[in-house]
N, C-alpha and C positions, 0 to 999 in steps of 0.2 A: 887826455893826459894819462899816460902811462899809472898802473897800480904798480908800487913798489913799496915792499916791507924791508925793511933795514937795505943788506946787495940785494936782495930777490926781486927777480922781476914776476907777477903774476899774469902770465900770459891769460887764464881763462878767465882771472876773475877782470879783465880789462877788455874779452871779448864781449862778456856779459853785458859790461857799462856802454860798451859801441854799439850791442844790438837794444839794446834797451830806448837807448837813445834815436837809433834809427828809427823803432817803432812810433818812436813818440810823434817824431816827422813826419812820420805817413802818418799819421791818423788824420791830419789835413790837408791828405791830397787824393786823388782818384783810388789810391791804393786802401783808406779806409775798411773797405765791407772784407779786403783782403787781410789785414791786422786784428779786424775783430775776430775772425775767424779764426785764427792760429793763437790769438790768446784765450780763447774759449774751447779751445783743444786743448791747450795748454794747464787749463784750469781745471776739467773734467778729470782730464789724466792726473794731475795733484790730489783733487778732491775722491777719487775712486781709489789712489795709495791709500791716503791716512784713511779713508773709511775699513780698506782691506786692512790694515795695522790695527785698527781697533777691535775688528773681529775677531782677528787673530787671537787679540790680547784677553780679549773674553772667555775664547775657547781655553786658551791655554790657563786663563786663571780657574776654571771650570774643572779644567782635569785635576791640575793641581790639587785642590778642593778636595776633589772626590777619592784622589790617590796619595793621598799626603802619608800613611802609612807606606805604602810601596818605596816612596822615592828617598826615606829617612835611610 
């Protein structure tokens, strides 16, 4: 079923639900060991964003810290 917000059709957010859905399908057929693997890529590459975001935000809260006369 089509995503639509009021006339908008959301093409990506109804690609998402179609692949989503197709994985679900394969995880019970010969394609499995291949599903797992692309969501475990999938999850690495998620998990390795937010961990680089929170470094980021440390550093950056670090400087701030130490330059807070400067940036005034």
């Amino acid at each position: 079923m089509p995503v639509i917000y009021g006339d908008e059709f959301r093409f990506d957010e109804y690609m998402r639900t179609i692949t989503s859905r197709l994985e679900l399908a394969l995880c019970w057929t010969v394609f499995a060991p291949l599903v797992r693997s692309l969501r475990q890529r999938r999850m690495a590459r998620s998990a390795s964003y937010v961990y680089d975001c929170q470094r980021i935000d440390v550093l950056l809260s670090s400087i701030i810290a130490d330059h807070e006369d400067l940036l005034s």
